[in-house]
C-alpha positions in Angstrom: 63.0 100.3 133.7 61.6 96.8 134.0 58.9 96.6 136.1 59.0 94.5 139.5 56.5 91.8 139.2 54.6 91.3 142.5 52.2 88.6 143.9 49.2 89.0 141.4 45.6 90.4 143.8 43.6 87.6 144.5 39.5 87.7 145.3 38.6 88.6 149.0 38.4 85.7 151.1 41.3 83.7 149.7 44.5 85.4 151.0 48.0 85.4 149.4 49.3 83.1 147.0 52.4 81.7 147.7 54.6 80.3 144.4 55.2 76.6 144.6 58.2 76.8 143.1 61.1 79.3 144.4 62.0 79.9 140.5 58.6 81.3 139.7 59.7 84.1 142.1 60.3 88.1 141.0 63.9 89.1 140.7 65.3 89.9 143.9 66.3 93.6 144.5 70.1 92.2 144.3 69.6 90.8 140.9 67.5 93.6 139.6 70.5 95.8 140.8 73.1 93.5 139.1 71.6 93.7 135.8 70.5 97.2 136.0 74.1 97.8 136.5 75.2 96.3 133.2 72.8 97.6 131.3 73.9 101.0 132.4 77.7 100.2 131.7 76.4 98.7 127.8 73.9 102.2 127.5 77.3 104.1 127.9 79.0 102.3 125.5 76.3 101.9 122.7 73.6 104.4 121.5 71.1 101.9 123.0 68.4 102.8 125.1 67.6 101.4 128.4 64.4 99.7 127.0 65.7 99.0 123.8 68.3 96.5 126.1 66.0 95.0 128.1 63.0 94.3 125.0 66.5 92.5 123.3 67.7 91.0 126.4 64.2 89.4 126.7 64.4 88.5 122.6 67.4 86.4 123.6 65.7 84.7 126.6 62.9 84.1 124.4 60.3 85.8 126.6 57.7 88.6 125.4 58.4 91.7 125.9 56.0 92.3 128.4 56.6 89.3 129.9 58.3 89.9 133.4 61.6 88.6 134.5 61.7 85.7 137.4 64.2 85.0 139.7 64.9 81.8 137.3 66.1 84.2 134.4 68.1 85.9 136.1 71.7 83.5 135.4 70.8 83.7 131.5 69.7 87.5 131.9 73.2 88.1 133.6 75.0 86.0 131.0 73.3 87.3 128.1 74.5 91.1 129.4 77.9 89.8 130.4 78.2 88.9 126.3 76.7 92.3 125.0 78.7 94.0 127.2 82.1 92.0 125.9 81.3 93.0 122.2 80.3 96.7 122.9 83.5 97.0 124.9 85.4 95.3 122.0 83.5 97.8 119.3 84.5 101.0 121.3 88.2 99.8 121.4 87.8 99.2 118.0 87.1 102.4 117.2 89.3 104.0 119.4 92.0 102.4 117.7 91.0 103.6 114.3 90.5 107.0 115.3 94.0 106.9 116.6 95.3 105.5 113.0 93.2 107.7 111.2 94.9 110.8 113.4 98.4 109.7 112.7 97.9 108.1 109.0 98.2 111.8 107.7 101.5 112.6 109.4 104.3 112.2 106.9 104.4 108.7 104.8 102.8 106.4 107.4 99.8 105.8 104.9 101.7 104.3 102.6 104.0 102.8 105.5 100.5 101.3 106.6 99.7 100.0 103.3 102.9 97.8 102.4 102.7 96.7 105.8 99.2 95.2 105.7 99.6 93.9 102.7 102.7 92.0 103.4 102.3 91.0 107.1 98.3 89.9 106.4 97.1 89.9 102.3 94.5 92.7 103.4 94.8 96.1 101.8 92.3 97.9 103.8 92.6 98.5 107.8 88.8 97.7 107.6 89.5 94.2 106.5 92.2 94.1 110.2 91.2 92.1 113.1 91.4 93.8 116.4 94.5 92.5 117.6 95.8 93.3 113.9 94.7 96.5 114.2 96.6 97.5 117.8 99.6 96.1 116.3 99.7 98.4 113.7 99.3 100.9 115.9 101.8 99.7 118.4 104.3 100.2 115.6 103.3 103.4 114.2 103.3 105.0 117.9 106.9 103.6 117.9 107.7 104.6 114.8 108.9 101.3 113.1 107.0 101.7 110.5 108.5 104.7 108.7 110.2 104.0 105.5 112.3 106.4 103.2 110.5 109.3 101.9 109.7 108.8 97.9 112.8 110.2 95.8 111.5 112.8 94.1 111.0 111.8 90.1 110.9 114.0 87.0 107.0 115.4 86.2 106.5 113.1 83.7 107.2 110.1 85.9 104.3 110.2 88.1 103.5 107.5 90.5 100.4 104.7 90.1 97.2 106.8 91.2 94.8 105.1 93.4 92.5 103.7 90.7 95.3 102.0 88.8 97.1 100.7 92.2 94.0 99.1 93.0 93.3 97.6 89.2 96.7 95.8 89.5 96.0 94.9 93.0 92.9 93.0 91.8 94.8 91.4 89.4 97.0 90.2 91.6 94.4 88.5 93.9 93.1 86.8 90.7 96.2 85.3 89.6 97.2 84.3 93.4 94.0 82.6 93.5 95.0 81.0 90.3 98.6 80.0 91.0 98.7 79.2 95.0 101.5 82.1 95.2 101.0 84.4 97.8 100.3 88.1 96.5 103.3 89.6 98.9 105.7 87.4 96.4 103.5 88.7 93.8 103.9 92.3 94.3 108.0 91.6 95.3 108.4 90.2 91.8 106.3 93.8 90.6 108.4 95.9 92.2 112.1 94.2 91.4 111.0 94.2 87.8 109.8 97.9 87.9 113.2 98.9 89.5 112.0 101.0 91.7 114.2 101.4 95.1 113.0 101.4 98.9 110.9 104.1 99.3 109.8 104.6 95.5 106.8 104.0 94.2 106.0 102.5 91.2 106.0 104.7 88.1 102.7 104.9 86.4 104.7 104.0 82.9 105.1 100.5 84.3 101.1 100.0 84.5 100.7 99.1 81.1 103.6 96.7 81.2 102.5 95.2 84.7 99.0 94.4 83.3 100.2 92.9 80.4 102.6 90.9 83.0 99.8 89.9 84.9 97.2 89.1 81.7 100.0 87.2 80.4 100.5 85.0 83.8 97.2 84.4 84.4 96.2 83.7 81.3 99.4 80.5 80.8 98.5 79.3 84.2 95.6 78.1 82.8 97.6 75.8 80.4 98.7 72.5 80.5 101.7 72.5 77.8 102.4 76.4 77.0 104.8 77.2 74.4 106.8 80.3 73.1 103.9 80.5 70.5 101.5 80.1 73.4 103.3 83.2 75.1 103.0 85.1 72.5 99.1 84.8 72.2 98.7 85.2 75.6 100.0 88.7 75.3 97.8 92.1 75.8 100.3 93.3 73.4 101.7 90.7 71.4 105.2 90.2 70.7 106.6 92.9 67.1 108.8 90.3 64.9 112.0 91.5 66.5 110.6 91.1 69.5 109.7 87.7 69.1 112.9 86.7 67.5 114.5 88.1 70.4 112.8 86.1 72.7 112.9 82.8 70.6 117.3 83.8 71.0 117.0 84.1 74.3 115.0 80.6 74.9 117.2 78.6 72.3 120.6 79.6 73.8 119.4 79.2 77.4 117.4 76.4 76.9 118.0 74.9 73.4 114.1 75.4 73.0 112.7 75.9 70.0 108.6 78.0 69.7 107.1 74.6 70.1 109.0 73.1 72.6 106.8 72.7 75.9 107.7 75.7 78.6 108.2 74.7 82.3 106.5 77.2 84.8 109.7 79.0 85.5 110.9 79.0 81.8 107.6 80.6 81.0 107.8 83.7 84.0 111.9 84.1 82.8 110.6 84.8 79.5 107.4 86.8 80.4 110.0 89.3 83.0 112.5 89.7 79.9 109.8 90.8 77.9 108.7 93.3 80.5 112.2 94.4 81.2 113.2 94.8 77.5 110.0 96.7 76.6 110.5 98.6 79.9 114.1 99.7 78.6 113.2 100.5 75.1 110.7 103.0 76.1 113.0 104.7 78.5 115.2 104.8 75.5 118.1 102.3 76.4 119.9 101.7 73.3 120.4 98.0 72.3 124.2 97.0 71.5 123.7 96.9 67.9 122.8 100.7 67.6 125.9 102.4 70.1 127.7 104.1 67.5 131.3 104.5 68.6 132.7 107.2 70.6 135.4 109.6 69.4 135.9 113.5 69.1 134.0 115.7 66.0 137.3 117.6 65.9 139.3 113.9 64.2 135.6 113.0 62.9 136.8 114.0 59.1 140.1 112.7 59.5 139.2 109.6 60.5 136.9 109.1 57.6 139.2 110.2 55.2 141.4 107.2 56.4 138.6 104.9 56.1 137.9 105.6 52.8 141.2 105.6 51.7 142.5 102.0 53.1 139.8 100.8 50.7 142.2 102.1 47.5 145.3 100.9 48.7 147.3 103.4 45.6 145.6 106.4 47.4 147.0 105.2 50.4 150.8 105.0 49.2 150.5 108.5 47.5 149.5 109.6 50.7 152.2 108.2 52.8 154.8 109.7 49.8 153.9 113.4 50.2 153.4 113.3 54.0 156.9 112.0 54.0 157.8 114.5 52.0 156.3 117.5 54.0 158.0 116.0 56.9 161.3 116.1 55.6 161.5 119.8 54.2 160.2 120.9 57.4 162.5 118.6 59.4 
């Protein structure tokens, strides 16, 4: 406790001192009891000690440690509590809060309720990264429960969602090329998850990850360029275009367009072409067939038949034999 500083002993003969000026003074017992008070209130909300506060409380007031307080100190002194006392009270709230969302994130999907939410409603991805007010709004709403979304449908074993590690390289990613473009990530992520195809509540398949990097590689890569063209796009690939790929693409430009490789791309031209690539390599691995490959539909039973009519309409004779003698069957059985 910090000692009271008296009137220092004079020599015999000379009596008591008395301060010429009123400041100079030792704390009164009413001031001594008004900061002893909030140091006692900051001790129980820190792990401080009750001379670790005053040696920092003197720090502040740029006084030595052993240097006593005066009844002049005292409006700072009270100040300078008043302020460590706001912080340590907004520290315990803090982490009262936290311990409240770390209670309820395991119950059911409110992690991953939590995590769309941040990242959409602030750009963080981390409750660390929250403010405090942030942080008691989350709260609010997962005490409410209006943050509770669909449970994940379940998917075959093969279909596995994005584990943490690759969720957080695309996240990444995603900060890079918002950084690059001016669009916010949310937008970002919104056009991820359309062109994965995933519904509420799903999460995105980890067979998309290699098509999302690419995606992002690609975007980042052609923001970077003044006049990109579909020859451009395809270098910009992780995985470049396959011939019928390409010539796929180049159709696709040219009839909505009437571009040609080396015409100049606009922006949105250039993220049209870059989400048909995704969604057409997306397809063929799930094993969409493309038009040119649906064979036509008709029972095995009239499979011979049928052919046997195909080949015979190539050799028109054939064809009028055949017509004579079914005739002819018909009308000794008729």
């Amino acid at each position: 406790m910090q000692p009271i500083s008296g009137t220092p002993p004079r020599p015999p003969g000379e009596g008591s001192v008395t301060p010429n000026v009123a400041g100079d003074q030792p704390l009164s017992t009413q001031q001594r009891t008004v900061l002893e008070r909030l140091i006692t209130r900051l001790i129980a909300l820190t792990s401080q000690q009750n001379a670790e506060v005053w040696a920092g409380m003197k720090h502040d007031l740029g006084l030595r440690n052993d240097a006593p307080l005066q009844s002049r100190h005292f409006p700072a002194a009270e100040q300078n509590l008043n302020q460590r006392l706001s912080t340590a009270q907004l520290n315990h709230n803090t982490r009262q809060i936290m311990s409240q969302l770390t209670e309820l994130l395991g119950q059911g999907n409110n992690r991953q309720a939590v995590s769309d939410f941040i990242r959409q409603q602030f750009g963080q991805t981390a409750l660390s990264q929250l403010t405090p007010e942030q942080l008691k709004t989350v709260l609010t709403l997962l005490q409410s429960n209006q943050l509770s979304i669909p449970q994940p449908q379940q998917r075959p074993a093969t279909e596995r969602p994005l584990q943490p590690a690759e969720h957080n390289t695309l996240n990444q990613m995603v900060s890079k090329l918002a950084a690059a473009t001016g669009e916010s990530t949310k937008l970002i992520w919104q056009s991820m998850l359309e062109l994965s195809g995933v519904k509420a509540g799903e999460l995105i398949p980890a067979k998309q990850f290699t098509h999302l990097v690419t995606w992002l590689q690609a975007r980042q890569t052609l923001s970077t360029q003044s006049a990109p063209t579909l020859n451009t796009l395809q270098a910009a690939l992780k995985q470049p275009l396959e011939p019928r790929e390409f010539d796929a693409i180049r159709d696709y430009a040219q009839q909505t367009w009437q571009v040609t490789p080396q015409s100049v791309l606009t922006t949105s031209q250039v993220q049209d072409l870059l989400n048909q690539i995704f969604v057409r390599r997306a397809e063929r691995e799930a094993g969409v067939p493309e038009p040119r490959n649906i064979q036509p539909i008709y029972s095995p039973l009239f499979a011979p038949i049928v052919e046997t009519v195909k080949n015979m309409s190539a050799r028109p004779g054939l064809m009028f034999i055949a017509l004579m003698i079914a005739l002819a069957i018909f009308w000794l059985v008729a």
